[in-house]
VOBA-909826 format. One record per residue (C-alpha): z, y, x. Coordinates in steps of 0.02 Angstrom, whole numbers, padded with zeros to 5 digits, always signed. Example, Ala and Ser with C-alpha at 12.3 -4.5 7.8 and 13.67 -1.06 7.14 Angstrom:
+00390-00225+00615/+00357-00053+00684/
//
This chain:
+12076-00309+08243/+12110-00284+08439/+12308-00322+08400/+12301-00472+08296/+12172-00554+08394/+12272-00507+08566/+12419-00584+08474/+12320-00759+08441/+12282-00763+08635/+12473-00743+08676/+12489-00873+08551/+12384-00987+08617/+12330-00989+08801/+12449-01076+08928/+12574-01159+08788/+12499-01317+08847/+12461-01397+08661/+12652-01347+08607/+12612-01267+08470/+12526-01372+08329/+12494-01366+08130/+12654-01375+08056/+12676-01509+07905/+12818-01570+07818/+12967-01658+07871/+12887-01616+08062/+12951-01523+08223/+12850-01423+08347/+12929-01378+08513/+12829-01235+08619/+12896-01122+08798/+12876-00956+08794/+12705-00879+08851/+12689-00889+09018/+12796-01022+09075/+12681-01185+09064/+12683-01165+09260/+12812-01119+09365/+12873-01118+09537/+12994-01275+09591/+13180-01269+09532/+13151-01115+09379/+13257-01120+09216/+13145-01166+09080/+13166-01134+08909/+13078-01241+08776/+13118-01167+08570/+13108-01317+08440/+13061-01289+08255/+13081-01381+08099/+12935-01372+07957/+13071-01378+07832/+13214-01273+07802/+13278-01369+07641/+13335-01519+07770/+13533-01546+07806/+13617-01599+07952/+13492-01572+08067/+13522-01617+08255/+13369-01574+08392/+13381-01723+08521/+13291-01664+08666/+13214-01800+08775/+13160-01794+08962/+13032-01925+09040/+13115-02030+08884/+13286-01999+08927/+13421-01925+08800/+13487-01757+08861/+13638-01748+08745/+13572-01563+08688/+13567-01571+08485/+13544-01389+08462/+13344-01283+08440/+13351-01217+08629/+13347-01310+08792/+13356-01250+08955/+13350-01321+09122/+13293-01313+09298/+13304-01496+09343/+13119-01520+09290/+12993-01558+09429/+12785-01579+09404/+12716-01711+09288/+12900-01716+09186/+12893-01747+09013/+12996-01639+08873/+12999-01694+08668/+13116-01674+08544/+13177-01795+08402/+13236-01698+08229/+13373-01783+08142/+13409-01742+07983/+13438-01788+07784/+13280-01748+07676/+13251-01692+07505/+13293-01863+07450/+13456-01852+07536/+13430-01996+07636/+13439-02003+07825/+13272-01975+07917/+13190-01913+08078/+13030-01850+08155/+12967-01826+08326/+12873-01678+08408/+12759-01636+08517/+12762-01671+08709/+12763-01552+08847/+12682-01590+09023/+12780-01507+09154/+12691-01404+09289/+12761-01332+09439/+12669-01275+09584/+12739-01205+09766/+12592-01084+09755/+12490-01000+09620/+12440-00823+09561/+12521-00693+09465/+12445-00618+09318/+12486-00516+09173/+12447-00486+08985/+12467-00359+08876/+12484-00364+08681/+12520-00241+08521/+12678-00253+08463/+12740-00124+08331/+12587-00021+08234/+12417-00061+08210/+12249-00057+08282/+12134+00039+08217/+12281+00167+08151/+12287+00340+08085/+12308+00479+08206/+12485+00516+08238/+12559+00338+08222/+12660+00284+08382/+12631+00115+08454/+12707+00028+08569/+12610-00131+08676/+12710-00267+08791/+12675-00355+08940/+12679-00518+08966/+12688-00596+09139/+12653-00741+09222/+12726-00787+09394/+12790-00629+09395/+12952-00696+09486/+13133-00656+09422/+13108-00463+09440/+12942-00397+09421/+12867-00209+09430/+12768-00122+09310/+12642+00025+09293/+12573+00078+09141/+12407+00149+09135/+12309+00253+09021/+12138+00254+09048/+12167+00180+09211/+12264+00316+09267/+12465+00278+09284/+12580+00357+09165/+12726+00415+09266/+12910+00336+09219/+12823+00208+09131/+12877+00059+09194/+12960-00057+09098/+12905-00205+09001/+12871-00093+08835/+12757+00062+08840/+12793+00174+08653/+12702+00338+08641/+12547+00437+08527/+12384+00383+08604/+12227+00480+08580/+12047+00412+08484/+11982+00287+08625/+12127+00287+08735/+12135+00134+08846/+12305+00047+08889/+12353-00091+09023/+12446-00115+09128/+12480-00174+09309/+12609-00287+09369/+12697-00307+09519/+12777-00501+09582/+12916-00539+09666/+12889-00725+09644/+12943-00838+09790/+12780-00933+09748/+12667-00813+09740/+12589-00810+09938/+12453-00810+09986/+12397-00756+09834/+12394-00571+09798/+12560-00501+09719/+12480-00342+09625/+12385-00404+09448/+12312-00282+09323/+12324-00339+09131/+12187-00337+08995/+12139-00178+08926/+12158-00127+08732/+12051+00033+08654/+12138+00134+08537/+12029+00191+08390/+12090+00338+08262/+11997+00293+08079/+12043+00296+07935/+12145+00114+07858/+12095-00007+07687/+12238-00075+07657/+12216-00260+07597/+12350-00376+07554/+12331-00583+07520/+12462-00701+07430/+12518-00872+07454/+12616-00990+07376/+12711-01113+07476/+12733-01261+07322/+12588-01281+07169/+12627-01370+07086/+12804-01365+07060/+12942-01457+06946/+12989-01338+06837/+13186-01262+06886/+13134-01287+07075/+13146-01153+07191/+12985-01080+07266/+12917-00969+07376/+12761-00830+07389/+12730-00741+07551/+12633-00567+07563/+12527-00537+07717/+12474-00367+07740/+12357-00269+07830/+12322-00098+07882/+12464-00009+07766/+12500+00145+07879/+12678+00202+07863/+12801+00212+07724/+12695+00048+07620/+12809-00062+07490/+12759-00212+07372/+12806-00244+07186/+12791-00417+07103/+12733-00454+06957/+12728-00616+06833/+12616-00611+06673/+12604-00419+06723/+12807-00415+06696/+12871-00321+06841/+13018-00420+06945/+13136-00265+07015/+13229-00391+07092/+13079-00426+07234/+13059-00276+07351/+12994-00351+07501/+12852-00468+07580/+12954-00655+07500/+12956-00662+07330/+13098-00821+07293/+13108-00883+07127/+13169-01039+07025/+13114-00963+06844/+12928-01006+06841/+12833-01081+06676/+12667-01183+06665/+12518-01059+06671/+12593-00914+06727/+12524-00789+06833/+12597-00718+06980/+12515-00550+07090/+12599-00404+07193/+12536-00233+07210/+12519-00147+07376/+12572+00037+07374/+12519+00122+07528/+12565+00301+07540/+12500+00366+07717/+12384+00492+07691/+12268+00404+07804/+12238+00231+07688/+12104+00286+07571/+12174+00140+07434/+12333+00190+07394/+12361+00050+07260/+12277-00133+07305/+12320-00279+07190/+12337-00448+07297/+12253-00624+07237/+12334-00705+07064/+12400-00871+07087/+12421-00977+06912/+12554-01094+06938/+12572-01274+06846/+12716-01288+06819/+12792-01476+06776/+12938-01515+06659/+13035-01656+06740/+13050-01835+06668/+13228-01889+06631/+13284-02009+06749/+13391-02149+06679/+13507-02286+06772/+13581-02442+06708/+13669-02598+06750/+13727-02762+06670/+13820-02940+06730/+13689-03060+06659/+13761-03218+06718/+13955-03251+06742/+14090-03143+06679/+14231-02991+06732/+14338-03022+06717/+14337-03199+06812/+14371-03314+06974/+14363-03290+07142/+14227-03406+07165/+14129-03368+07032/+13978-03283+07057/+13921-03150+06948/+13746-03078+06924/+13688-02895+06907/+13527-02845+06831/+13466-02660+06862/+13375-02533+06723/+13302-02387+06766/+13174-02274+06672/+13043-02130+06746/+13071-02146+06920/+12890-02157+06961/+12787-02256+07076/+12859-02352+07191/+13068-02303+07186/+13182-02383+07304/+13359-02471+07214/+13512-02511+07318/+13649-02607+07275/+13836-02562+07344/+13984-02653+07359/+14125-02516+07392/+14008-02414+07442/+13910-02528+07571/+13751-02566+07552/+13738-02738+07491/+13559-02762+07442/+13389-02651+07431/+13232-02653+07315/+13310-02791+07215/+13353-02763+07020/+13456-02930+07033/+13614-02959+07133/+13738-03124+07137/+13890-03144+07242/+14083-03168+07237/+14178-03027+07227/+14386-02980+07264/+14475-02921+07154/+14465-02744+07150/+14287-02713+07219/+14170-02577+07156/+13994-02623+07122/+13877-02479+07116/+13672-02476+07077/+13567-02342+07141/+13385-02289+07100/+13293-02156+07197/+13128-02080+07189/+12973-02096+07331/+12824-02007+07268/+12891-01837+07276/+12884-01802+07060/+12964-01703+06951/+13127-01771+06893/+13282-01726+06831/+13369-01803+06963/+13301-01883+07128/+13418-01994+07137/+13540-02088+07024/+13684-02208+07007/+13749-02318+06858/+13909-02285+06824/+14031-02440+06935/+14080-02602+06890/+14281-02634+06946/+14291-02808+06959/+14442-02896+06926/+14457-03053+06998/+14599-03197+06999/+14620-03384+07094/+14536-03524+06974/+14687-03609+06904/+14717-03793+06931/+14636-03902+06797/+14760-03972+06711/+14812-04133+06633/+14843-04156+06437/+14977-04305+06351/+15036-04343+06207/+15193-04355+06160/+15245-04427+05974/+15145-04294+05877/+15128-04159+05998/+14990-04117+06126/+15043-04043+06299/+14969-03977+06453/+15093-04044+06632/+15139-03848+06677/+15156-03711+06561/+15042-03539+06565/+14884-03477+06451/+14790-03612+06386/+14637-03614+06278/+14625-03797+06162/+14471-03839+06103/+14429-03960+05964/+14259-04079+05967/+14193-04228+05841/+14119-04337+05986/+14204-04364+06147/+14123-04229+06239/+14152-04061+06350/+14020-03987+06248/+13891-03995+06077/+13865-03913+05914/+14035-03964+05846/+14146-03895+05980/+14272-03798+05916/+14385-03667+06003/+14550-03666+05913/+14617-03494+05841/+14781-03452+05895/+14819-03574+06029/+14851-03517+06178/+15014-03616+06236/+15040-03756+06328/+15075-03876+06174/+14990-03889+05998/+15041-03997+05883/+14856-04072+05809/+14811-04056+05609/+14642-04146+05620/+14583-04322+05695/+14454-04305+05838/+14449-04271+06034/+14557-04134+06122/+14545-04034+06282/+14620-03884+06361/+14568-03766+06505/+14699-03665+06576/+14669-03482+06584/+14729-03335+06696/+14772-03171+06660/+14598-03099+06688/+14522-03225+06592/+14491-03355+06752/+14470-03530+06684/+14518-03680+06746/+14394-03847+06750/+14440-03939+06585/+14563-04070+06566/+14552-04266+06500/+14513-04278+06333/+14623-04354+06210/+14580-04446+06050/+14706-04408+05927/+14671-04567+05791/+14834-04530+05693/+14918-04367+05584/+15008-04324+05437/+15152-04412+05492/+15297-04335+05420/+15412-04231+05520/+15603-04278+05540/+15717-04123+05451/+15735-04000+05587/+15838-03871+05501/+16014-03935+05538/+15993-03986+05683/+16039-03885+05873/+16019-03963+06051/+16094-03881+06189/+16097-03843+06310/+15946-03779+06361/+15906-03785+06495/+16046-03896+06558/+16085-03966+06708/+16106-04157+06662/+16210-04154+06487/+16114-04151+06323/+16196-04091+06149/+16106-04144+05990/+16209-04074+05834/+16182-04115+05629/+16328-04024+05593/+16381-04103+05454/+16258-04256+05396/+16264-04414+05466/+16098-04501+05520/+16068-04695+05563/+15948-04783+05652/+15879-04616+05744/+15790-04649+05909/+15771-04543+06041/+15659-04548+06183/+15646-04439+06330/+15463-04417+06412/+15402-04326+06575/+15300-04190+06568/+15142-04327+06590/+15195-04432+06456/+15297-04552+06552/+15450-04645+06473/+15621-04586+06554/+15763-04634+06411/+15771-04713+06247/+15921-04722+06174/+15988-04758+05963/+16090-04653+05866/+16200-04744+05710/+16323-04678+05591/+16342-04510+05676/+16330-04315+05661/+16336-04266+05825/+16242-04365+05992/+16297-04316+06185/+16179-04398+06327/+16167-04370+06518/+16007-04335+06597/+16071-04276+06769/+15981-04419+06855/+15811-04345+06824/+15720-04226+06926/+15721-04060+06912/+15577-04000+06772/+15491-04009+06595/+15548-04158+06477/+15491-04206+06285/+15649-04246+06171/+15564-04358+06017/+15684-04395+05875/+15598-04535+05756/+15697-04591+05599/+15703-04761+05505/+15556-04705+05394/+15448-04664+05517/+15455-04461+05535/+15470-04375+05692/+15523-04243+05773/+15462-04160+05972/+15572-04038+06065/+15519-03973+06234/+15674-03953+06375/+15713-03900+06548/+15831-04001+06657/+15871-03864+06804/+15967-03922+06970/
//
């Protein structure tokens, strides 16, 4: 047809390679018809589009002879642009995926000249060619170097059409009417060439119309829930012409024009559209389009997982800890990110090890690359909070009389072992003791690691052999020392029995000997510690027989 084919040349000639196939994730820039050459210091305008109008956050970056222009929106205009200038754009945006991404178009080779020749084309713009008789149509010029004000004449087999002279010529043409028209430039860059151009012809022909119509569908296959798209092109309706859709023969009331959007499809089903043309001129009044049979996919379910495989949380500031990643049906290929308060830490690794702070979130992320059908395209595991603490100060473990203790007080953890060892079959963590003393029940080798309160643990201590126990205990029931703490003057009360030949010994908090004094014939014993530094002592009362008691103090200055 005269008007579709006129349309392709308008299209096409002069856009200097601007236009090109459009493909996913892509940009195209073009200028409008006409305006590939142009006389020195005219605005140009060059239109950008994007292949994809799912995208987010898109910015155009328009580019001249390499240069950022600062312009992020679809248009650019200018007049700065001389011959042989360059003009691309870069399209910045966030794909399906989410993720940030960018592709570049097409360049533009600019083209100015100080002299070249007007000319003009014409085109069909609103009805169609062949038509019924009666239709109106109306046909549009399109200049070139027609300068910023040019004249038209219409013409109707050749002859002018008087007050036609605009851009636009509407009116009822006769069976074999010809239209053009001719063009008159005002360009400043137009000498020495003539100003006056005549356009193209186009023959009007009166017939009868077949209407035709021809679907397409712009994803198949498609993950099932996904929204999709089919597109009617039509052909030779005449006036007053409206679709219906249809899937498995089920008509869709909802769809009443040329896009039919829907997110509801099912494996194997079958989607048409009728074509109801009611001008009396289309001798098909009802055309049924092309089926399309979609495959539908159901997505796989997308699963994301993380575990500390070596070290603990919580722990120490300087202990590392090691992640290991899971996922399930993401795939060929998926990309995995680690975060660390939501920084990217790591990438395509399903193993991470570092320190942490306390407080740090640890995150895991799987996505998708080969475009399937998933429930999700991109998933996290839920965070890790670690909770971290300084490693405590190993600390050191005496003996005093019968009873074990660490030099500072805190959570401890006491283990128990046969051989004289940190570790083996026989080590033995001790239920219940968690304090910085423990009086021992059993003969073998001790230890202690201090712990924090999240659980950070200290290097281990010496080890102590304890070679002696049973010893019986000295009667504790009767008997009070205070004060406690004191600053210097120790009490130690039997009320009212008398005890001989009781020793007492006063120890540092390492096990060093500080007093030893005897008690004889008496109820009630008073001695003065004040020359001792300030800190943790070990009162041990021993009796003639042998039996002991161990009392813990605190001399405060």
């Amino acid at each position: 047809m005269v008007r579709k084919f006129t349309l392709l040349v308008l299209l096409f000639i002069g856009i200097n390679a601007a236009v090109q196939a459009q493909v996913l994730d892509a940009v195209s820039i073009e200028m409008p018809y006409g305006t590939d050459t142009t006389c020195p210091g005219e605005q140009l305008t060059f239109i950008a589009t994007q292949s994809n109008d799912t995208f987010t956050h898109v910015q155009y970056h328009w580019y001249t002879n390499l240069t950022y222009t600062g312009v992020i929106i679809d248009t650019f205009y200018t007049t700065a642009l001389v011959d042989g200038d360059s003009v691309y754009c870069w399209l910045v945006y966030h794909n399906s995926l989410g993720v940030l991404d960018s592709s570049r178009s097409n360049t533009i080779i600019i083209h100015r000249s100080s002299s070249f020749a007007p000319a003009v084309v014409i085109s069909l713009m609103v009805g169609s060619n062949p038509d019924c008789a009666g239709h109106k149509l109306t046909f549009k010029a399109f200049p070139v170097n027609g300068g910023p004000g040019p004249q038209y004449q219409w013409l109707v087999n050749g002859l002018p059409v008087a007050g036609e002279d605009s851009v636009t010529f509407t009116r009822f043409f006769n069976h074999h009417d010809t239209v053009s028209v001719q063009m008159l430039s005002n360009s400043p860059c137009a000498a020495p060439f003539p100003l006056t151009d005549t356009s193209n012809y186009i023959v009007v022909s009166h017939d009868s119309l077949t209407a035709g119509i021809n679907i397409m569908v712009t994803h198949n296959p498609i993950c099932l829930g996904v929204n999709d798209t089919f597109t009617a092109t039509t052909s030779s309706t005449g006036y007053g012409a409206y679709l219906s859709w249809y899937v498995d023969s089920v008509l869709i009331p909802t769809a009443l024009g040329p896009l039919y959007h829907t997110t509801g499809l099912h494996n194997g089903d079958i989607v048409y559209c009728i074509l109801h043309a009611l001008d009396a001129c289309v001798v098909n009044h009802t055309t049924v389009s092309n089926p399309i049979t979609m495959t539908v996919i159901t997505p796989l379910i997308t699963t994301v997982s993380d575990l500390i495989s070596a070290g603990s949380n919580p722990g120490c500031l300087d202990s590392p800890v090691t992640f290991t990643g899971y996922y399930t049906n993401f795939g060929v290929a998926p990309s995995y990110d680690w975060y660390v308060n939501g920084v990217l830490v790591a990438h395509d690794t399903t193993k991470f090890t570092s320190t942490f702070q306390n407080g740090d979130v640890v995150t895991f992320k799987v996505r998708e690359n080969d475009n399937g059908c998933y429930n999700h395209d991109s998933v996290t595991a839920p965070p890790f909070l670690m909770v971290r603490d300084s490693t405590p100060v190993t600390p050191w473990l005496s003996l005093h009389g019968d009873l074990l203790e660490a030099n500072s007080g805190g959570l401890y953890l006491w283990y128990f072992n046969t051989v004289n060892s940190y570790t083996g079959t026989n080590l033995t963590l001790i239920p219940g003791a968690n304090t910085e003393t423990w009086n021992p029940h059993t003969l073998g080798y001790y230890f202690i690691v201090k712990d924090s309160s999240v659980s950070c643990h200290s290097a281990p201590s010496n080890i102590l052999y304890i070679s002696l126990v049973g010893v019986k205990s000295v009667n504790t029931t009767d008997v009070n020392i205070y004060p406690n703490p004191t600053t210097g003057i120790l009490n130690i009360d039997w009320g009212s029995r008398i005890v001989n030949h009781m020793k007492l010994d006063v120890f540092n908090i390492v096990g060093q000997g500080m007093r030893h004094e005897e008690i004889n014939n008496s109820s009630h014993f008073e001695t003065d510690l004040s020359y001792l530094p300030e800190g943790n002592y070990i009162i041990v009362l021993r009796d003639e027989d042998g039996s002991k008691a161990t009392y813990k103090i605190y001399i405060a200055k």
